[in-house]
N, C-alpha and C positions, 0 to 999 in steps of 0.2 A: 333468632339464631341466624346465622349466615349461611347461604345457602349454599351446599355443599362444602363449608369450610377445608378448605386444603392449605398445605402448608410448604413449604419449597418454594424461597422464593427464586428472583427473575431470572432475564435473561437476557442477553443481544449476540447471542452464539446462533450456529446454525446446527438445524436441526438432524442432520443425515452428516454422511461421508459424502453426498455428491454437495453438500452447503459448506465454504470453510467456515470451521471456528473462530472466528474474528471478534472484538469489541465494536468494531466499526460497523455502521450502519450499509448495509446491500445496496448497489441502486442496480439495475439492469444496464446492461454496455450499452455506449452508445454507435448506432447506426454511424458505418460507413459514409461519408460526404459520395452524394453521383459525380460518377465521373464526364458527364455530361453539362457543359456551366448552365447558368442559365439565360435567356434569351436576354439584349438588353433593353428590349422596354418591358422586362417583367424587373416589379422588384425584387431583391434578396428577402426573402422570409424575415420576421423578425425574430430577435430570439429567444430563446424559450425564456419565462420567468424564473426567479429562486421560489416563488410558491409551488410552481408546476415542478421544476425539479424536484423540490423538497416532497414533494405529493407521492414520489416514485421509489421513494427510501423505505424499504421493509426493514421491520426489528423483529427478532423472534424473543416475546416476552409472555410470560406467566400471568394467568387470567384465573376465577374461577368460570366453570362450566357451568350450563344446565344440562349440558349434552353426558351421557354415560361415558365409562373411559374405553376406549377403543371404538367409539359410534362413529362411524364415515360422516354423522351430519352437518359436521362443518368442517368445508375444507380447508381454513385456515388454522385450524389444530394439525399439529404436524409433531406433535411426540408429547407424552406422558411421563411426568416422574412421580416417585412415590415421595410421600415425606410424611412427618408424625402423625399429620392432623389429616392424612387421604391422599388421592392422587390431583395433582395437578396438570393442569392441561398448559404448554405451552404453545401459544399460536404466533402466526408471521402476519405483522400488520403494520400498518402507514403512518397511523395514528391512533392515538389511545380511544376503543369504541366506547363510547357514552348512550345510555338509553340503547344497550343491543340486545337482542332477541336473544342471542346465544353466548357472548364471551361477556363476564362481569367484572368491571374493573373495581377497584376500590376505590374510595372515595374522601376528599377530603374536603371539611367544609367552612368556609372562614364565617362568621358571625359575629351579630353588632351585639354590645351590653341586655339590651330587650329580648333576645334568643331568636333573631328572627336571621334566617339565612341569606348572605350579601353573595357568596359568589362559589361554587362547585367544581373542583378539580377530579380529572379521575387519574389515577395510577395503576401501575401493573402491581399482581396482587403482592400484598404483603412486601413491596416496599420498603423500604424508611427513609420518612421525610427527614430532608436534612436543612433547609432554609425556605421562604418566601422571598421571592424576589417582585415585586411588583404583583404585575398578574401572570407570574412564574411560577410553578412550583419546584425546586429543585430535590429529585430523588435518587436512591441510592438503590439497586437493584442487582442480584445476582444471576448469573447465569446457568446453561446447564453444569457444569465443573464449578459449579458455588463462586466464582470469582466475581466481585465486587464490580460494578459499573454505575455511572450516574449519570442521568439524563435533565431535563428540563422538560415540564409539560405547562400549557395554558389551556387557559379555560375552553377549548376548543376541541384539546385533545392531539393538537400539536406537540411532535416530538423532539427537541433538540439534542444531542446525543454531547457531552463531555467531558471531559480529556480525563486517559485513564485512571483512576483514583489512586492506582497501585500505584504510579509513579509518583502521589503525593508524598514527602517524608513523614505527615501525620494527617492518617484519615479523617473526613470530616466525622462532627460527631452530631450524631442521632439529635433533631430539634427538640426532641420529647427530654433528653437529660439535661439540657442547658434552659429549661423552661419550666414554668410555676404550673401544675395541674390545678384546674380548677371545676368547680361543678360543672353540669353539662347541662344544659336545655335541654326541651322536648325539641331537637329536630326534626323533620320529617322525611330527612334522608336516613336516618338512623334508626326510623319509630319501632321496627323491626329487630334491631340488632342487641346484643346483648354482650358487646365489645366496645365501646363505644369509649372513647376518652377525650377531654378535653383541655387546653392548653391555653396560656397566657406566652403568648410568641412575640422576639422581638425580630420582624423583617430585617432585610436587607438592607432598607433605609435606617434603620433606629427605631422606626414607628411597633408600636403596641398591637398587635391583632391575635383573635381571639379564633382559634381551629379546632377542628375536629375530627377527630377520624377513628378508626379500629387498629388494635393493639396487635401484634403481630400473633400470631398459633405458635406458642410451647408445651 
């Protein structure tokens, strides 16, 4: 069984009236230039990386918890919705946590023909995968006011945030209906689960690969 199965999926809205409601990813403003220059045998700083940038970008997306709903114990939960299948906990984060004590992402797993697992992505809960892109995953995620957003995640847990969906003329469509279900391996990311489905997916490139993941809560 999934632990604490909740349903309502994502998000990348903000959570209060002091956060605006945006699709777009948060970063923190940046500091004021000194008005002071600097010496000239010191050098100008270098500057900052797009990893370091990108590090500073908060999403507020849909997890399951092990935390109780309204527990102060992690203070990256920052509001609750109810949905069929229990409450979900949405939290404000950098990137997608993997292997966390407290917020559980969902998970998806590509595997070779043997059943033995090649490479593990996690998502915000409940999801829908919509392509593999290399070592991309690209997903489809809604917010608190249910409005559709898609991201990018790698295996890292790295978040790429992209372009509104609503503005596409025709949404993308779900990887699971344009794809051959097929039996599922004993995997050990799923040894637990009781959701579990598996897929004959055609990537980005053309290539054949083989996933896995949990079925969304109706």
């Amino acid at each position: 069984m999934r632990v604490l199965a909740v349903c309502c999926l994502a998000a990348l809205t903000a959570a209060c009236s002091k956060t605006p409601q945006t699709p777009a990813a948060q970063t923190p403003a940046a500091q004021a230039p000194s008005a002071q220059a600097p010496a000239a045998s010191k050098p100008a700083p270098a500057p900052a990386t797009q990893t370091a940038a990108v590090s500073k970008v908060q999403y507020l997306l849909p997890f399951t918890s092990q935390a109780e709903e309204g527990a102060p114990d992690d203070p990256r939960i920052v509001r609750w919705t109810d949905g069929p299948c229990g409450a979900t906990p949405f939290a404000r984060v950098a990137s997608i946590p993997l292997d966390d004590k407290s917020l559980l992402a969902d998970y998806v797993v590509e595997f070779d023909p043997a059943g033995r697992e090649l490479r593990r992505w996690g998502k915000p809960y409940e999801a829908e995968v919509l392509a593999v892109e290399g070592e991309w995953l690209r997903v489809r995620v809604n917010d608190l006011e249910g409005k559709p957003h898609e991201l990018r995640v790698d295996l890292a847990g790295v978040i790429e945030p992209i372009a509104d969906p609503a503005q596409a003329q025709t949404p993308a469509q779900a990887l699971s209906e344009r794809s051959k279900m097929i039996d599922c391996p004993k995997l050990p990311t799923f040894a637990e689960s009781d959701y579990e489905q598996c897929y004959d997916v055609t990537d980005a490139a053309g290539a054949h690969r083989r996933l896995a993941y949990e079925g969304v809560c109706a």
